[in-house]
Kinemage of the C-alpha trace (Angstrom):
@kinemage 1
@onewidth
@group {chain A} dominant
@subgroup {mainchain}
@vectorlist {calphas} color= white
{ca unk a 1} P 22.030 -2.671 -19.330
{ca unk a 2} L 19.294 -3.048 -21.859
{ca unk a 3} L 17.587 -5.456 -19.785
{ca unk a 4} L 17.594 -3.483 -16.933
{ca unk a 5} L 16.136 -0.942 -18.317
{ca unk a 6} L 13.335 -3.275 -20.115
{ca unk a 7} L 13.026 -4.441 -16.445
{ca unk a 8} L 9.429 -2.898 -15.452
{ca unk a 9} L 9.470 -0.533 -12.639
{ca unk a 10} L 7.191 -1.552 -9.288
{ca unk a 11} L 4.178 0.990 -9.463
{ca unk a 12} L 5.716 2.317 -6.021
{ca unk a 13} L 8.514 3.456 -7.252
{ca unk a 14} L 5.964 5.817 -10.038
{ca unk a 15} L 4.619 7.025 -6.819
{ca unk a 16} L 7.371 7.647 -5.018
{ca unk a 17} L 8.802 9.733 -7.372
{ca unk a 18} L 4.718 12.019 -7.764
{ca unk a 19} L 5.137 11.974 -4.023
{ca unk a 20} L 8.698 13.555 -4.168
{ca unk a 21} L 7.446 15.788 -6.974
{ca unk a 22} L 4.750 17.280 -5.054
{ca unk a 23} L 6.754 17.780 -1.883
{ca unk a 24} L 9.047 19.489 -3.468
{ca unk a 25} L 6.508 21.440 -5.249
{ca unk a 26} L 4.733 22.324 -2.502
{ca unk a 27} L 7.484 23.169 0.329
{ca unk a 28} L 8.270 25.803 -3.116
{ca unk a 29} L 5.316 27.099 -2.886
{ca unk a 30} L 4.375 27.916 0.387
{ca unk a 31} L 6.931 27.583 3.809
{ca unk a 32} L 3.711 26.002 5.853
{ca unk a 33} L 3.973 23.102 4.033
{ca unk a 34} L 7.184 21.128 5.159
{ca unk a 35} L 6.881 21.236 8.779
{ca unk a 36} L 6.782 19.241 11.004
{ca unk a 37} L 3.753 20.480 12.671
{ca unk a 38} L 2.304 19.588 9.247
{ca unk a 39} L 3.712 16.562 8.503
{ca unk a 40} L 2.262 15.011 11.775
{ca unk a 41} L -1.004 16.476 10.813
{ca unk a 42} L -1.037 14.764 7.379
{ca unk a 43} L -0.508 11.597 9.181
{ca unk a 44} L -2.624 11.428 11.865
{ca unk a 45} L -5.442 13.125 9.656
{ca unk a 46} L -5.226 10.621 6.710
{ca unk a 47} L -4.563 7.638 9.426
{ca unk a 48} L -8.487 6.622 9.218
{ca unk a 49} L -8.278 6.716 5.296
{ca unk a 50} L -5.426 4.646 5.602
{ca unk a 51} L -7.307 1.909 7.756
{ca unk a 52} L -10.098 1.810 5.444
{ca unk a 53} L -7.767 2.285 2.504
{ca unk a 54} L -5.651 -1.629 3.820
{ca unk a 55} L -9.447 -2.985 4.080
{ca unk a 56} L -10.914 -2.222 0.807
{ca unk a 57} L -7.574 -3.584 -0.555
{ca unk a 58} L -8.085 -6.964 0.358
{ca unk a 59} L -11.385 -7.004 -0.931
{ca unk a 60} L -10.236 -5.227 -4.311
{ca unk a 61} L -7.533 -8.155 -4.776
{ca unk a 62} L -10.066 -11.112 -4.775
{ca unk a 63} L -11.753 -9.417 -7.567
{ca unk a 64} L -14.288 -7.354 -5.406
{ca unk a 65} L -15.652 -3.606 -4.277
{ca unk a 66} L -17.230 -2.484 -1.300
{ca unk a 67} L -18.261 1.034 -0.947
{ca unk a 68} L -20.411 0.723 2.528
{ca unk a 69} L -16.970 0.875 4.796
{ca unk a 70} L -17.840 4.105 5.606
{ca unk a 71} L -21.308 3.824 6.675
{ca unk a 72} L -20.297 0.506 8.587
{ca unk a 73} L -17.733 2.803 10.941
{ca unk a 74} L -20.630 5.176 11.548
{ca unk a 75} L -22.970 2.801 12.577
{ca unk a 76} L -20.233 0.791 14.714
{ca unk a 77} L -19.486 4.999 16.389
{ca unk a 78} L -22.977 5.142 17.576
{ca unk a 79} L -23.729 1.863 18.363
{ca unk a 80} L -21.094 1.563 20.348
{ca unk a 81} L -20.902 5.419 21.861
{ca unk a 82} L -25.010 4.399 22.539
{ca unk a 83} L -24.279 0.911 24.487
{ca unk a 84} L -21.506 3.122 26.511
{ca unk a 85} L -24.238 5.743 27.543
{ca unk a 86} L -26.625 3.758 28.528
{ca unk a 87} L -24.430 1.093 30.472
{ca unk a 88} L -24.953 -1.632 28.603
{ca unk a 89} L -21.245 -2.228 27.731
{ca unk a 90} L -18.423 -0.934 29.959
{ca unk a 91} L -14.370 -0.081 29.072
{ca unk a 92} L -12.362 0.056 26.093
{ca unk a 93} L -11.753 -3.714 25.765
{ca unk a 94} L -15.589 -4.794 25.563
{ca unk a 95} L -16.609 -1.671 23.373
{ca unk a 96} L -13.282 -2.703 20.629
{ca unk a 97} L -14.416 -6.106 20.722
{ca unk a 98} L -18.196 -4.778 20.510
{ca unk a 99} L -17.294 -2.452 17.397
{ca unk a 100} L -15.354 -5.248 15.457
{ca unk a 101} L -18.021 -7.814 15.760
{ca unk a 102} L -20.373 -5.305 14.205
{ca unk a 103} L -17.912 -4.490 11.301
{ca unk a 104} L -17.238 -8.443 11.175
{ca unk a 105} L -20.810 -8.910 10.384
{ca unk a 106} L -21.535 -6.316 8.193
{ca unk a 107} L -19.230 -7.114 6.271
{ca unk a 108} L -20.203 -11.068 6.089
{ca unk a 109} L -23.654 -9.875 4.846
{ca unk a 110} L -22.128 -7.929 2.232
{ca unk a 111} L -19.851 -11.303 1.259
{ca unk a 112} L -23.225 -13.321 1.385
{ca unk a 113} L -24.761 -11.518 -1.044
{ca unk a 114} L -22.365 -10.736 -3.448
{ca unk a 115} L -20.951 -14.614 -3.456
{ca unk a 116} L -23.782 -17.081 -2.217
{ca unk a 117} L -26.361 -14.913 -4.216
{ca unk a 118} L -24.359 -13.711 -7.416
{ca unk a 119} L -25.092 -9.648 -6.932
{ca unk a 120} L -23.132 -6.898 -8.428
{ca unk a 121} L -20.541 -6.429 -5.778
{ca unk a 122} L -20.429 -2.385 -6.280
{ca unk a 123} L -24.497 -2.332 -6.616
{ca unk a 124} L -25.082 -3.795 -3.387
{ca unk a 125} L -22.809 -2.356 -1.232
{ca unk a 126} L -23.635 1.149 -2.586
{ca unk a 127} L -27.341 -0.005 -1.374
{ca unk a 128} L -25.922 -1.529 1.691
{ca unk a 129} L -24.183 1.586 2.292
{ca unk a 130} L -27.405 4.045 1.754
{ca unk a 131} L -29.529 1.722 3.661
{ca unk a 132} L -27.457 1.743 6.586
{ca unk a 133} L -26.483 5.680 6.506
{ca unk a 134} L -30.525 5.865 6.102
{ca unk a 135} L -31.518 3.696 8.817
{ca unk a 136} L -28.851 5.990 11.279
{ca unk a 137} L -29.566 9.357 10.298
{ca unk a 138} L -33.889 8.137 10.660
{ca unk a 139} L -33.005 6.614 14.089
{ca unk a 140} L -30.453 9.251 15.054
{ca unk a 141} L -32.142 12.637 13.511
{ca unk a 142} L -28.754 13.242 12.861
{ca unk a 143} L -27.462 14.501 16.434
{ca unk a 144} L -24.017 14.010 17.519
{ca unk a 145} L -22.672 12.681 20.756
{ca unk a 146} L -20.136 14.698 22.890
{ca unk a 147} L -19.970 12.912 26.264
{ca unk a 148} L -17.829 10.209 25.947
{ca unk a 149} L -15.907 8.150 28.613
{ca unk a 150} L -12.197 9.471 28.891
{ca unk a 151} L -10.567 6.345 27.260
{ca unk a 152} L -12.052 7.155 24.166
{ca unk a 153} L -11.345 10.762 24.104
{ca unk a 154} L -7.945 11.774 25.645
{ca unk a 155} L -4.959 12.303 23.653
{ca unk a 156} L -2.631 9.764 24.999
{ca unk a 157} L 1.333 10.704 24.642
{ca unk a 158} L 2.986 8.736 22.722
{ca unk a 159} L 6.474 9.303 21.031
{ca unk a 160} L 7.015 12.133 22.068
{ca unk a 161} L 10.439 14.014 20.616
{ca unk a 162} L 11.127 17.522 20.481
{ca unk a 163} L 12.427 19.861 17.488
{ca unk a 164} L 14.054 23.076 17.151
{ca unk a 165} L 12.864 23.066 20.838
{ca unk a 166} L 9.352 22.401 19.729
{ca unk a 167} L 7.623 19.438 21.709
{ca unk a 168} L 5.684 17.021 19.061
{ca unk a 169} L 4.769 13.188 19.205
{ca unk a 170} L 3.728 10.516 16.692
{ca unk a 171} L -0.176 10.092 17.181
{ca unk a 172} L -1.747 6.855 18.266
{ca unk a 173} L -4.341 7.195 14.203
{ca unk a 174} L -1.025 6.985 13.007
{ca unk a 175} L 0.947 4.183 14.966
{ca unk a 176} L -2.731 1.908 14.727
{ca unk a 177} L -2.426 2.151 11.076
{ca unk a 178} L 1.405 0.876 11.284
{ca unk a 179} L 0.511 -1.549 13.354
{ca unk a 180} L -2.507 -2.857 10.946
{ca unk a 181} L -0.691 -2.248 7.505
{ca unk a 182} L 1.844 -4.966 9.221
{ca unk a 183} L -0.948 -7.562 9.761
{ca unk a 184} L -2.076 -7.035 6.177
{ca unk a 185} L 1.273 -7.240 4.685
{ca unk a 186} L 2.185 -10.480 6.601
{ca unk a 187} L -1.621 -12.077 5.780
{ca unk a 188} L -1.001 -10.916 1.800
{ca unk a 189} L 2.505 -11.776 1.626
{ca unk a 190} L 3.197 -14.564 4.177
{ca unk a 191} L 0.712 -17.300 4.465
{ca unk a 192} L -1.397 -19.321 2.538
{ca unk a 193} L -4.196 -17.541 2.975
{ca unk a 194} L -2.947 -14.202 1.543
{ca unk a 195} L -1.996 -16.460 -1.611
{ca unk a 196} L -5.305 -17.272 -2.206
{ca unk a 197} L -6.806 -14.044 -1.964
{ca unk a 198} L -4.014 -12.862 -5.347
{ca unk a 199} L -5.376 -16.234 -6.612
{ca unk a 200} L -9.189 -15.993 -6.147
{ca unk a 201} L -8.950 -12.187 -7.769
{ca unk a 202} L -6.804 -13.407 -10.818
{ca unk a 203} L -9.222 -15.825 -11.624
{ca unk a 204} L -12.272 -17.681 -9.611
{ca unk a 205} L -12.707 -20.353 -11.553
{ca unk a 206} L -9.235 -21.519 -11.797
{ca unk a 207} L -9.204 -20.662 -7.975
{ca unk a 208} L -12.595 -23.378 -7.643
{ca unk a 209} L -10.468 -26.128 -9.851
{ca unk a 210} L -7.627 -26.064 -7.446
{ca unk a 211} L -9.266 -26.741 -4.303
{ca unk a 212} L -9.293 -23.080 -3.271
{ca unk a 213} L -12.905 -22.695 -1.416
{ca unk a 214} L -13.858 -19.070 -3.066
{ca unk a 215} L -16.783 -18.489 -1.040
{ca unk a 216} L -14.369 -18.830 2.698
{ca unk a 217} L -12.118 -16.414 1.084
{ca unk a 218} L -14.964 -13.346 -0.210
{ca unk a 219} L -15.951 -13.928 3.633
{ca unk a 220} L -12.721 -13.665 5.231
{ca unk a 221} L -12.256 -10.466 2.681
{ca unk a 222} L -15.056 -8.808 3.231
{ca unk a 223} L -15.249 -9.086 6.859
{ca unk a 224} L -12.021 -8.101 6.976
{ca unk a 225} L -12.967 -5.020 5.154
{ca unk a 226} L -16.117 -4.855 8.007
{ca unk a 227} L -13.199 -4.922 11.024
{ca unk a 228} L -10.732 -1.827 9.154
{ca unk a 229} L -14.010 0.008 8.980
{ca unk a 230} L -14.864 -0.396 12.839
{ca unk a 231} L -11.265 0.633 13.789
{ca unk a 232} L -11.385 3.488 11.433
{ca unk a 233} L -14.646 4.637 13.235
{ca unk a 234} L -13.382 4.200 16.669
{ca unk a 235} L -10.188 6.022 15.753
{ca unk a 236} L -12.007 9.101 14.350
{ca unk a 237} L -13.996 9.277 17.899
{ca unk a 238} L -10.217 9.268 19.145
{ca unk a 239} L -9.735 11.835 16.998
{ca unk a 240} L -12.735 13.946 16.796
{ca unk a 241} L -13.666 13.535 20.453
{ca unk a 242} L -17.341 13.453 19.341
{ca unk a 243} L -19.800 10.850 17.242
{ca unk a 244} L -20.949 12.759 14.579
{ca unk a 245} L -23.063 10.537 11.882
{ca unk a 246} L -22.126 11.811 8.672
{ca unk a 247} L -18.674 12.671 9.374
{ca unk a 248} L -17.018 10.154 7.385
{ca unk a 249} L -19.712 8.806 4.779
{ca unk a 250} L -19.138 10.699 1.534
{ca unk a 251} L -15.686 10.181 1.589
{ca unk a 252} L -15.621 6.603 -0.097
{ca unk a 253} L -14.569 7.585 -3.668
{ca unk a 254} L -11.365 9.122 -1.642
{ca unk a 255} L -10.590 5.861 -0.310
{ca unk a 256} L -10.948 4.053 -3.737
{ca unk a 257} L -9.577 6.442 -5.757
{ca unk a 258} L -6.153 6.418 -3.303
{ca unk a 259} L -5.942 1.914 -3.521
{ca unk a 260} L -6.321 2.061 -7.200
{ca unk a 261} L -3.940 5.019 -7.219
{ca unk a 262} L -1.173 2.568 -5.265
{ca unk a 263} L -1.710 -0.310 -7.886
{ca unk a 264} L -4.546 -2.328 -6.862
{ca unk a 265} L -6.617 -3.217 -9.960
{ca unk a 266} L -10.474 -3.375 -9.979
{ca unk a 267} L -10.582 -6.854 -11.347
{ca unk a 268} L -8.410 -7.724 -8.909
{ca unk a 269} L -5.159 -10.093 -8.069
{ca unk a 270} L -2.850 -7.011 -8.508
{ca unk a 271} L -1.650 -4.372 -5.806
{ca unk a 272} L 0.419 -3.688 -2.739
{ca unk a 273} L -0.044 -2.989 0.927
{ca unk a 274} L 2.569 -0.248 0.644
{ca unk a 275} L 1.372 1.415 -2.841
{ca unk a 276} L -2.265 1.069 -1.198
{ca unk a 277} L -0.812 3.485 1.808
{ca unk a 278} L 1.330 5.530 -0.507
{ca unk a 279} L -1.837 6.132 -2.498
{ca unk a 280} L -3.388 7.253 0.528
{ca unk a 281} L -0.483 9.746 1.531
{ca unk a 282} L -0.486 10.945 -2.121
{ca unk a 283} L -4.115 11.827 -2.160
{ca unk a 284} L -3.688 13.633 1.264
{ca unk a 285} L -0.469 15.218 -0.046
{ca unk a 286} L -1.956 16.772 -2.817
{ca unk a 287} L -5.418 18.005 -0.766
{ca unk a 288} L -2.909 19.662 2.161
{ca unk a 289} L -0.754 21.328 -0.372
{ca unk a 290} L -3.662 22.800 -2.501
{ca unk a 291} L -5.373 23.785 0.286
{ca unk a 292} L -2.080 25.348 1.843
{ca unk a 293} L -1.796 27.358 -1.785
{ca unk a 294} L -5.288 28.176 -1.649
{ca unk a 295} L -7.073 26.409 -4.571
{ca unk a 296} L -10.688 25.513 -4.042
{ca unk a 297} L -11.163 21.476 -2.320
{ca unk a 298} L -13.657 21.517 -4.838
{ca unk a 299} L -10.456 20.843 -7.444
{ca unk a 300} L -9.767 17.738 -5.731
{ca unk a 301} L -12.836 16.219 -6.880
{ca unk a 302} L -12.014 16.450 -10.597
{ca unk a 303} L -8.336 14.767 -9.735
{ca unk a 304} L -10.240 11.634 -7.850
{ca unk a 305} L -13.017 11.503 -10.676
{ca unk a 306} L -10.225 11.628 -13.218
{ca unk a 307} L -8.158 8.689 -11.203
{ca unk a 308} L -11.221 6.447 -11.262
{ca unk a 309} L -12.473 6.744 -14.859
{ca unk a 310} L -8.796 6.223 -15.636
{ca unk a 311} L -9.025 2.830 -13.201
{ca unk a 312} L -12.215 2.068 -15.216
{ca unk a 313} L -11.420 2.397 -18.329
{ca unk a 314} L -7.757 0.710 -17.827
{ca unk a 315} L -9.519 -1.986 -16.330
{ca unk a 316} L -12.228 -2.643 -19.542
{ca unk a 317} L -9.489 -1.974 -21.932
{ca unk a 318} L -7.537 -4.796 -20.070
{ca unk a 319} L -10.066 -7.341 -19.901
{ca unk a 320} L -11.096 -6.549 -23.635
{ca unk a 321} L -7.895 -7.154 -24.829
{ca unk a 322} L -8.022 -10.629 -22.994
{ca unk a 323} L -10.494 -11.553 -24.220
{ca unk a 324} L -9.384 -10.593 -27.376
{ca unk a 325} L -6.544 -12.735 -27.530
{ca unk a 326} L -8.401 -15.767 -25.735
{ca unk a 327} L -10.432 -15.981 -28.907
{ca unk a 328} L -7.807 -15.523 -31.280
C-alpha cells in the first residue's frame, strides 16, 4: 500500500480531476452550462486549438517552440481562399493538398533556422510570426473574404443523434481533431520515429552520439507543426464561413499555455497527446464557464500568464537543479 501510494500519479489524472472540479463547479453555478447544446459548442469551438495544440506538441517534445502556427493558418486561409477565386486551383482535394504544402514549408523554414543556423527557437518564430501576419495584413489591407465555394462552407451532417427530442450532431472541427490526435498518438507512441522525437528533446547531444540524425527530426517536427496549422486554418473557414486575417493570430499564448498545462515541458522530452488535448478542453472549460457566470474574458488572461510563468520558472528551476547536481 505504501508503494502505491509513493507511486506518482500521470499528470492526466491531476487534470482530470481540475476538469471534474470545474464541471461540477460550473453546472452549480449556472444551468446553461451542462448541456448538451453547450457541450458540442465547447468542442467544436476549441477543435482548431486542439489541432494547433497536437502540433506545437511535437515540436515542444524535441526541445523546441514555435509561436508563428497561427499566422501560418492565416496565410494558408487566404492563399488558398485567393487561388480558389481567381481559378487558379479548383476543389477541396487540390486546395487541402495546396494549404498543407504551404504549412509544410513554413514550417521547414522555421526548422532551418532554428537547427542549421543555431537561432533562438522562440525569437525567430515570434519574428517569423510578425513578419508573416505583417506581410498579409500590408498585402490584404485587412479585408475578409465571404464568397467561398460550397465545399468549404456548408455544414455537413455528421452524427447526428437526438436528445430529449432535441436534434444535435458531433461536428466535423471536432471528429478532424479525433482523427489527427490518433495519428499523433500512434507517430509518438508507436514507431521509431516518435521515439526519437522523446529522445532528441531529452537530450541532443546524446541523441547525435547514438546515430539519431537531430536535424531530420527538428524538420519532420516543425513541419509537422506547419501541416496542424494549415488544417486548423482550413477548419476555421469551415467554421467561420469567411477568411478573416486576424481571426486567429493573437491567440498563441492560449495554445501554449493549454500543452504545457497537459504536461509537455518547455525543454522538452516530457508530455502526452491526451494531457496536450485535456489541456486544451481545460482552458476552454474554464473560458465557457466564466463567461457563462459573467466574469470579464479579460480574467482569463491573468490564469494563462500565470500558467506560463509557472511553466517558466518550473522549467529554469529544473534545469538549475541539473546542473546543480551534474557538477557536484
Amino acid at each position: 500500500m505504501a508503494k502505491i501510494l509513493k507511486k506518482r500519479m500521470p499528470m492526466e489524472f491531476y487534470l482530470g480531476i481540475v476538469i471534474l472540479v470545474m464541471v461540477l463547479f460550473f453546472s452549480a453555478t449556472t444551468d446553461q452550462f451542462f448541456t448538451m447544446r453547450n457541450i458540442l459548442d465547447l468542442t467544436e469551438g476549441y477543435a482548431v486549438s486542439g489541432i494547433f495544440a497536437l502540433g506545437l506538441f511535437v515540436v515542444l517534445v524535441t526541445g523546441g517552440i514555435d509561436i508563428s502556427f497561427a499566422a501560418v493558418a492565416s496565410v494558408v486561409q487566404y492563399a488558398v481562399a485567393s487561388l480558389l477565386l481567381g481559378g487558379y486551383i479548383d476543389g477541396a482535394i487540390q486546395s487541402i493538398v495546396f494549404a498543407i504544402a504551404i504549412g509544410i514549408f513554413c514550417g521547414l523554414f522555421n526548422a532551418v533556422l532554428i537547427y542549421y543556423f543555431n537561432l533562438v527557437s522562440i525569437i525567430i518564430t515570434i519574428s517569423v510570426q510578425s513578419l508573416l501576419f505583417g506581410i498579409l495584413m500590408w498585402l490584404t489591407n485587412g479585408r475578409s473574404i465571404y464568397d467561398l465555394p460550397a465545399w468549404w462552407t456548408t455544414q455537413h451532417e455528421i452524427l447526428p443523434f437526438s436528445v430529449g427530442g432535441e436534434s444535435y450532431q458531433i461536428g466535423l472541427p471536432f471528429l478532424l481533431m479525433l482523427s489527427l490526435t490518433f495519428i499523433t498518438w500512434i507517430i509518438l507512441n508507436k514507431t521509431h520515429l516518435g521515439r526519437q522525437l522523446f529522445a532528441v528533446g531529452g537530450s541532443q547531444e546524446s541523441a547525435r552520439r547514438v546515430g539519431i540524425r537531430v536535424g531530420l527530426i527538428h524538420l519532420f517536427a516543425y513541419g509537422y507543426l506547419g501541416a496542424a496549422a494549415a488544417i486548423g486554418g482550413l477548419v476555421q473557414v469551415y467554421r467561420m464561413s469567411e477568411v478573416v486575417p486576424n481571426a486567429l493570430v493573437g491567440g498563441e499564448l492560449d495554445v501554449l499555455a493549454a500543452t504545457v498545462l497537459g504536461g509537455a515541458s518547455l525543454t522538452g522530452g516530457k508530455g502526452t497527446v491526451i494531457g496536450t488535448l485535456m489541456g486544451v478542453f481545460l482552458i476552454g472549460i474554464l473560458k465557457n464557464g466564466l463567461n457563462l457566470i459573467g466574469i470579464s474574458s479579460y480574467f482569463m488572461n491573468i490564469v494563462i500568464g500565470i500558467v506560463i510563468v509557472i511553466a517558466i520558472s518550473v522549467t529554469h528551476y529544473k534545469k538549475r537543479k541539473e546542473t546543480n547536481v551534474g557538477f557536484a
